[in-house]
N, C-alpha and C positions, 0 to 999 in steps of 0.2 A: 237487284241488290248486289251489293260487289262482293265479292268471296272473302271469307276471313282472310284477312292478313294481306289483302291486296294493295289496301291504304296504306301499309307498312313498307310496300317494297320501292316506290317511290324516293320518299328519307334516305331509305339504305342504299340506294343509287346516289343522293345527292352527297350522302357523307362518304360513299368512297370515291366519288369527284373529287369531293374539298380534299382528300385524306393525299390524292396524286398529285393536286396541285401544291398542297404543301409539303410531299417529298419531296420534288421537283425543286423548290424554292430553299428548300433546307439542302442536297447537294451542289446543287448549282451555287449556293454560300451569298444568296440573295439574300435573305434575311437571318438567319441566324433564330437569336433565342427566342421571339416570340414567335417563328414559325414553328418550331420545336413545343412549345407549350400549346400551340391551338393545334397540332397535332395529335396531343395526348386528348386534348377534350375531344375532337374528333374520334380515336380509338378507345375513348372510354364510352362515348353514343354507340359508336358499334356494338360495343361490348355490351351495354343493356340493352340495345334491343332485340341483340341476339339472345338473350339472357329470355328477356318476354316469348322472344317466338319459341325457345326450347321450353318453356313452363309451359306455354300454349299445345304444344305439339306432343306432352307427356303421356299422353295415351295411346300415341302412336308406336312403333317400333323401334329398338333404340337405336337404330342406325340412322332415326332422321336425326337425331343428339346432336351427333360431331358430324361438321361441315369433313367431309377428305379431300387434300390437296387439291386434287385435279380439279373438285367439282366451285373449290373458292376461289373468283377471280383475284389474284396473285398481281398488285400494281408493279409496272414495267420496272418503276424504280427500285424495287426488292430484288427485283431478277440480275444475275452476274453479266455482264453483255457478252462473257466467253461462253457460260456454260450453260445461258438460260435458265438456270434452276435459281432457284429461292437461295440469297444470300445467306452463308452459316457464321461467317465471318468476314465483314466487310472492313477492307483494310482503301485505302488512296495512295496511290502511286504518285509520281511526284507532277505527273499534270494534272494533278488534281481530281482526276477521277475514279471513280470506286469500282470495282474488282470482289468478287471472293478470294479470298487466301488461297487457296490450293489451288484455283483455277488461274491464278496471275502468274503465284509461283512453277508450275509448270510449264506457262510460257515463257517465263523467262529459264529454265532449263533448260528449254530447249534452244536457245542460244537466241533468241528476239531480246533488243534495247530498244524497241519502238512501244507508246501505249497504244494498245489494238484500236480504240476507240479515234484516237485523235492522231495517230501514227505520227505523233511527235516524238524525237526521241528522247527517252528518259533521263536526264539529268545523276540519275542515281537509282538503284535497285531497294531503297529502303522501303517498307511500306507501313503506314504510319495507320493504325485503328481507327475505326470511322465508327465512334462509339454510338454517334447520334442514331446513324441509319441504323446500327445493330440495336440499339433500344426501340426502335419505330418499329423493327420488323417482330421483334419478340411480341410488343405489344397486338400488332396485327394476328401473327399467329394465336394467341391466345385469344385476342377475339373471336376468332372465325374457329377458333376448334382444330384448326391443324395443330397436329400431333408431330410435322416436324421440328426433331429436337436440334436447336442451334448448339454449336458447341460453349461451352461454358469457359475454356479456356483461353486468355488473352496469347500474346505472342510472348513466347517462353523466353524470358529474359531474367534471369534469378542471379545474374552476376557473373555466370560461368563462364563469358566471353563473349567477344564480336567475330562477326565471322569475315571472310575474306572481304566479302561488297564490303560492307560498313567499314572496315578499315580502310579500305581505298576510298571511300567517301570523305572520311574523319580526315584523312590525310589533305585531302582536296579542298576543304572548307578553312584547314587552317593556311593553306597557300593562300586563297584568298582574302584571309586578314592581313598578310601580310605585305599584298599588293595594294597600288596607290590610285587605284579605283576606289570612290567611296561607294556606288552602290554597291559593287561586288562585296565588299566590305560588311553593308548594312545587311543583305542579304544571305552571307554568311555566317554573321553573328545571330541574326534572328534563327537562323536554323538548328547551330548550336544549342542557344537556348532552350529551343523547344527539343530536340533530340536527350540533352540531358536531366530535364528535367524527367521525361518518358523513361530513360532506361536507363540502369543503374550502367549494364558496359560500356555504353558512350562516357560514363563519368570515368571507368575506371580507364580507357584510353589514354586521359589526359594524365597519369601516372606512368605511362611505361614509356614517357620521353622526356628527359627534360626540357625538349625545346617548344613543349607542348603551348604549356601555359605562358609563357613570353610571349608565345607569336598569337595569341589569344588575345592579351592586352595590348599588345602593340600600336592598336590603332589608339590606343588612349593616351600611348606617352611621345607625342613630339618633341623632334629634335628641338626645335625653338620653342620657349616655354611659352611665347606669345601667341602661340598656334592652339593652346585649348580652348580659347575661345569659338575654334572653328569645328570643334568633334559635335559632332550633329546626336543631340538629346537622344534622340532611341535608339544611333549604333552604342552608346555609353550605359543605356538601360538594359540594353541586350547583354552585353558583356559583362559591364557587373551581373545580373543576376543568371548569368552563366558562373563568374567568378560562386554566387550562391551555391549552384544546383552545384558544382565539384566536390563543393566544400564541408556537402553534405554525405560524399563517400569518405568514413574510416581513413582508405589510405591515405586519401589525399590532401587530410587536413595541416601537416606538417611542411608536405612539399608548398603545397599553394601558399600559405604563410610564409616558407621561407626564402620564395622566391620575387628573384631581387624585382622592383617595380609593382608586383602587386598590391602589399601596404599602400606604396603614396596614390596609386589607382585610386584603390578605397577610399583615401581620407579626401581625395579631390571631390571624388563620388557625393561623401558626404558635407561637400561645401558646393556644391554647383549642382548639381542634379536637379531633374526633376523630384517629386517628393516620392515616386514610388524607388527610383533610380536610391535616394539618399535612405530608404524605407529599407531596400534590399540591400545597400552596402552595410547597415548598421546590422540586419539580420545573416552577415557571413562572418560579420567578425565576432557574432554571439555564436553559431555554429566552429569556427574556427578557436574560439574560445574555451573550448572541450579540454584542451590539452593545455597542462600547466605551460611547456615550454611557448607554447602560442601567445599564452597571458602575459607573459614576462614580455614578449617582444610588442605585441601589439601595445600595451600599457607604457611602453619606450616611444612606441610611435608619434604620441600624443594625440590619438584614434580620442582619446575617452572627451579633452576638451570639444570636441565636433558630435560625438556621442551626445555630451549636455547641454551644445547649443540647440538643438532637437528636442532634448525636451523641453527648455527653455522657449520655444517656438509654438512649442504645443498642439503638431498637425496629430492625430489620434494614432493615425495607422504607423506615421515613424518613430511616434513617444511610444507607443508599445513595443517596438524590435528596438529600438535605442534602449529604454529600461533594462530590457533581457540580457542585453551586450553590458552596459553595464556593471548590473549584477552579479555577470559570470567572471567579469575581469576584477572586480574588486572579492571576492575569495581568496584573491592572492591578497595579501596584509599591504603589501609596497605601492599596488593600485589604490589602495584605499588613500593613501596619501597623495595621492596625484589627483585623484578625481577630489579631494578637499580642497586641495590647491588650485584646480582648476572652476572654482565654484559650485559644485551641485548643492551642496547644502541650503544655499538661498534659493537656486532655481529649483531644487526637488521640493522645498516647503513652502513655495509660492505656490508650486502645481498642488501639492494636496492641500491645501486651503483653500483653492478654487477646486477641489475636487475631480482632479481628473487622475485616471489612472492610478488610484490611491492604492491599489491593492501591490501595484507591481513597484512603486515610488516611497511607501510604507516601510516595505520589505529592503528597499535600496538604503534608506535612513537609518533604520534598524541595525544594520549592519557597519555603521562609518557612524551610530553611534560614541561609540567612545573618544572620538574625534575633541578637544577644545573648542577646535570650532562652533560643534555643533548647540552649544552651550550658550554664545555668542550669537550666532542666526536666532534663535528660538527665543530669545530673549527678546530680540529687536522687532521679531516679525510676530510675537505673539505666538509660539506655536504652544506654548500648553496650553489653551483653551480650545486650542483644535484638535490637536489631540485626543483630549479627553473628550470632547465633541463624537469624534469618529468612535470612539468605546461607545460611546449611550448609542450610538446612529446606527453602527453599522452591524447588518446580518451574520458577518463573516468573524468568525472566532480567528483566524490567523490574524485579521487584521487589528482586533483587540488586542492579542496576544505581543504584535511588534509593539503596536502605540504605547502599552504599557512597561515593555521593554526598553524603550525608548527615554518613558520620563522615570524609570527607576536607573539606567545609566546618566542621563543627563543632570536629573533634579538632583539627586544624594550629594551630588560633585558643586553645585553653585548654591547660593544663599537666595540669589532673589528668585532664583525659579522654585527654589523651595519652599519659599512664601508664597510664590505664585498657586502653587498645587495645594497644600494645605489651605489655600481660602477656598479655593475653586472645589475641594471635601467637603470642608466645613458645610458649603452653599449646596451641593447637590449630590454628597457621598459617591457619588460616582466608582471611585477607586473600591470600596466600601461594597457595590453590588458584584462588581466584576469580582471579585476576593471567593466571593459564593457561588456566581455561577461561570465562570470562564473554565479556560482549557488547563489543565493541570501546573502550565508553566507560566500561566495569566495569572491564575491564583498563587504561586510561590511568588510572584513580581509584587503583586500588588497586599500581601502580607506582610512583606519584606517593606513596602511603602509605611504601609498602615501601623508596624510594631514600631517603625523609625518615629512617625509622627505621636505613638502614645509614650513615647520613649523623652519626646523632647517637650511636651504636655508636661508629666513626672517632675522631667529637670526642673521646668519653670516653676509649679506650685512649690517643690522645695526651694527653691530660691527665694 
């Protein structure tokens, strides 16, 4: 007869097989995210049936409890290749292989530019978190019971600064935007990208030169205008949402706006791009939009008509960051007149009648209510019955709160939308229930409907 738990040990061999072979697969960047998830269900079988054998073993002494380091086989791929020991913080070097932090970092103190591993030389000393192995290894540990604590803290980057490498790097990648190699090009923009999005002092570098951000975009403004047909789709993705990640530091949002070429960047962005390309220029000039002086220029640019061909188009992910930008530019009173003259009113109330994005396009309406215009669209295209549709339909009290806002600026002002509303009352009170139960300034709107119409009720019988 086989000893307890002997049929068990079996399994627990096979899953930390599979467990090696899919670290292996996950740094080698062979499969990515569903190696990463059949991982975790891997270190979650571990995890119970280590869980059974300590329920099993509860009578025994509590030292058999917790697995100790030395005695739990520790997969290669956890281990540092410097230091051997169990990774605390696993960081990738620029050929792409993982390291512990302090063990990398003191080979390169000591004056090595080679990766121990591959004794390539390194390209650059940045070392970028290898978040994936650090979550595989946390989970490992806590299956297995070791009790080594990883550190908790990422690579200390709070804004204080860059340090000498990464300056000499930052410096090095923008030389290469500005040379007339396009890989070099593409491969420098994509590093950018990814550097600034990761840490705020890569964003703030691009503030302490003016010649930063030029030679950043540079690859997007040819001499001959006939040549952007040739900027190759993902160096233009890269850059604009590098132009993104900048524009997302405080200081930077003034300079990057005011600097010359990057607007028409943008606005090409968002006529030629792909739609994450045209998704993230529309999402810098709503970040970039913070600052009044921003709105003023950007709203000159004629940014907003390309803004509402997007949502006009109606791809989800660009009508959401096109809305925002919008939004934030029509606050200024003078955009509000540019973006009427440049259409939205038809294109914003075509989109909410086809119900899309109603909450963020409601909101945009609401606002460029008092427009003429909008009196005129609403008329032709039927919007009070949709309106007052989304009142009876929708969950969201802001969004009652615009619609009603909407037809108490629009309706008061025109004769035939005012007969429009009072039949569409008469037939299903609508205005009537909202008055009772909406948001306090749903109920001022739609009181203020309701006294107009018992007001003009009055007129007529005395008449």
């Amino acid at each position: 007869m086989a000893k307890p738990g002997a049929s068990e040990a079996d399994p627990a061999g096979r899953l930390y097989k599979e467990l090696r072979k899919l670290v292996e697969a996950i740094v080698g960047a062979d499969d990515g995210v569903d190696a990463v998830d059949k991982a975790r269900d891997v270190l979650c079988a571990i995890r119970d049936l280590r869980t059974r054998r300590m329920q099993r073993s509860s009578s025994e002494t509590d030292m058999s409890v917790r697995v100790r380091p030395e005695s739990a086989s520790v997969p290669d791929e956890f281990k540092c290749p410097l230091s051997t020991e169990i990774m605390k913080d696993p960081v990738v070097v620029s050929t792409g292989q993982t390291y512990d932090r302090a063990s990398i970092q003191n080979w390169l103190k000591a004056g090595h530019r080679t990766c121990p591993r591959t004794q390539q030389v390194l390209s650059h000393a940045f070392l970028t978190p290898n978040l994936m192995v650090r979550d595989l290894i946390e989970k490992w540990c806590r299956s297995n019971g070791v009790m080594e604590s990883l550190e908790t803290s990422k690579r200390p980057d709070n804004g204080a600064g860059a340090n000498g490498a990464d300056r000499e790097h930052f410096v090095n990648l923008l030389r290469k935007m500005s040379c007339s190699s396009a890989n070099s090009q593409k491969e420098a923009a994509k590093e950018l990208r990814l550097l600034t999005k990761r840490l705020p002092s890569f964003r703030a570098l691009f503030g302490e030169s003016l010649d930063s951000i030029p030679q950043l975009v540079s690859p997007l403004c040819p001499k001959n205008p006939g040549d952007s047909r040739s900027i190759h789709p993902d160096l233009q993705e890269d850059v604009i949402t590098t132009v993104l990640n900048l524009s997302i530091h405080d200081s930077n949002k003034k300079l990057v706006a005011e600097t010359p070429k990057v607007m028409s960047v943008l606005l090409d962005a968002l006529q030629s791009g792909t739609i994450e390309t045209r998704s993230n220029a529309a999402a810098a000039l709503f970040t970039l939009s913070a600052l009044d002086s921003n709105k003023v220029l950007i709203g000159k640019s004629g940014a907003l008509e390309y803004l509402i061909n997007l949502i006009e188009e109606g791809e989800p992910l660009a009508m959401k960051d096109a809305a925002s930008a919008i939004f934030n530019l029509c606050i200024l009173h003078d955009n509000r007149a540019i973006a009427v003259r440049d259409g939205a009113i038809r294109v914003i109330l075509k989109q909410i009648m086809n119900r899309v994005h109603v909450d963020e396009l409601v909101a945009i309406l609401a606002m460029l209510a008092s427009h003429p215009k909008v009196a005129e669209e609403m008329e032709d295209l039927g919007g009070v019955p949709c309106l007052l549709d989304i009142i009876r339909e929708s969950p969201c009290n802001h969004n009652k709160e615009n619609c009603i806002a909407i037809l108490h600026t629009v309706c008061l002002s025109d004769r035939s939308l005012w007969r429009e509303l009072k039949e569409e009352e008469n037939a299903r009170a609508t205005i009537s229930h909202l008055a009772q139960s909406g948001t306090s300034r749903a109920k001022r709107k739609a009181n203020s409907i309701l006294s107009r119409m018992n007001r003009t009720v009055n007129i007529t019988h005395t008449a």
